[in-house]
N, C-alpha and C positions, 0 to 999 in steps of 0.2 A: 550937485553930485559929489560926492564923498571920495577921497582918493587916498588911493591903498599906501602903506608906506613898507619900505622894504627892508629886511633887516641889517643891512647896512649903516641904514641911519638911525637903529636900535643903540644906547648907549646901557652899560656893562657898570656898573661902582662898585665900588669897596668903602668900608671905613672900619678901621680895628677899633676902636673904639666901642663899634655895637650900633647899630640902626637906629637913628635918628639922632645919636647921642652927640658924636665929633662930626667930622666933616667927609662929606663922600667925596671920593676921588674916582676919575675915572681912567678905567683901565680900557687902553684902547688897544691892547695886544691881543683881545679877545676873537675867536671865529664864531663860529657856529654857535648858539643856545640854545636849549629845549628846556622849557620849563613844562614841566608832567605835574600833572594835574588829576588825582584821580577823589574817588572815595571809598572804603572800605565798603564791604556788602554783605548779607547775611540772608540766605535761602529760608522760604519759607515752602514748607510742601508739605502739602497734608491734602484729605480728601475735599476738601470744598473746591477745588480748582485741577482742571486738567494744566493747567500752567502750574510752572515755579515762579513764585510770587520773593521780590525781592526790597527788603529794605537797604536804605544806603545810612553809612555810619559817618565815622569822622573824617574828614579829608584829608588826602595825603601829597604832599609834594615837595618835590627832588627840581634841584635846576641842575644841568648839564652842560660843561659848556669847554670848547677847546681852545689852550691858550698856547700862544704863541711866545718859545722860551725867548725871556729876554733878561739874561744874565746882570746881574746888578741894579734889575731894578724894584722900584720901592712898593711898588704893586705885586708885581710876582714875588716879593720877598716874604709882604703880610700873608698871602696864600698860601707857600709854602709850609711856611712858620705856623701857620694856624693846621696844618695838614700833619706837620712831626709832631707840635706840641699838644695836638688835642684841643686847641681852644676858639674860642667861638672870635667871628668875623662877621660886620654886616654885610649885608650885599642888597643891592637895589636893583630889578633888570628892567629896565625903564623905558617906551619909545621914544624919548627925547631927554635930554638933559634934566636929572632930578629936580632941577632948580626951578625949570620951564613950568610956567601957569599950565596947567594941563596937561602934563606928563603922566603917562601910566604906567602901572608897573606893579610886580612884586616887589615887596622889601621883607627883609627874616634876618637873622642870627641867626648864623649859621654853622655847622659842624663841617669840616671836608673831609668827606670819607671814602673818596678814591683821588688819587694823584698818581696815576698811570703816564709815562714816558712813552712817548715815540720818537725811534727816530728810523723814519725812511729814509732810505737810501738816495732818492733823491726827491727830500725834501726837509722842510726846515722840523728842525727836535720841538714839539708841540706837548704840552700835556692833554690827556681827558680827566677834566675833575669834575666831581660831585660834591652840591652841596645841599647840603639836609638839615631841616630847621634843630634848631640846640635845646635841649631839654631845660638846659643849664639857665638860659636866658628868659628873663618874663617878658619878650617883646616876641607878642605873639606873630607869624606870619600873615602878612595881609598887603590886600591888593588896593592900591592906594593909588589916587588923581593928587596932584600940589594942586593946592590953591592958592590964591594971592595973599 
């Protein structure tokens, strides 16, 4: 029987560097991710069909994800830094350590195109950031298992 893993023991990387290039570090300040998953689509209607018939186009996807501020450090720093300056960041979102035989996950170059501040009142000052594959970058996004 197969046993579910919960995303707790989901791990989060970074490498400024660019995806696969330097070394992924992991960022453990991270909460919640959603990686969205979709694909573009294009209506087909005409009279051969009482349905709208639909093609699907290229695929698109955004990872989401909420970090916990941790002032001075070298992970939220590259984030940041890549968020004022415009420049591309790998990121890996993996269920187990990139390194682990059998790890899954996306990996991209990345753009961060939201870096939203919270601070509730009574809770800890968090960002929501987005991040969106980089034009800039030829490491295409893709969902990747390590092997040995």
């Amino acid at each position: 029987m197969a046993v579910s893993q919960i995303g707790l023991d989901a791990v989060f990387h970074t490498d400024d560097q660019g995806a696969g290039v330097g070394t992924w570090a992991v960022v453990d300040f991270v909460g919640d991710v959603t990686i969205n998953q979709t694909r573009n689509t294009v209506a087909r209607k005409d009279r051969m069909s009482d349905f709208e018939l639909m093609h699907v186009g290229q695929q698109v996807v955004s990872v989401d994800a909420t970090l916990t501020f941790e002032a001075g450090d070298t992970n939220y720093e590259e984030i940041r830094d890549a968020y004022t300056g415009g420049t591309d960041i790998g990121i890996a979102v993996m269920h187990t350590a990139v390194a682990t035989v059998g790890s899954e996950g996306l990996q991209m170059d990345a753009k961060v195109s939201n870096f939203t501040r919270n601070e509730a009142l009574e809770g800890v000052i968090a960002f929501d950031v987005t991040f969106i594959p980089s034009a800039e970058s030829t490491f295409t996004p893709t969902y990747t298992e390590t092997s040995a």
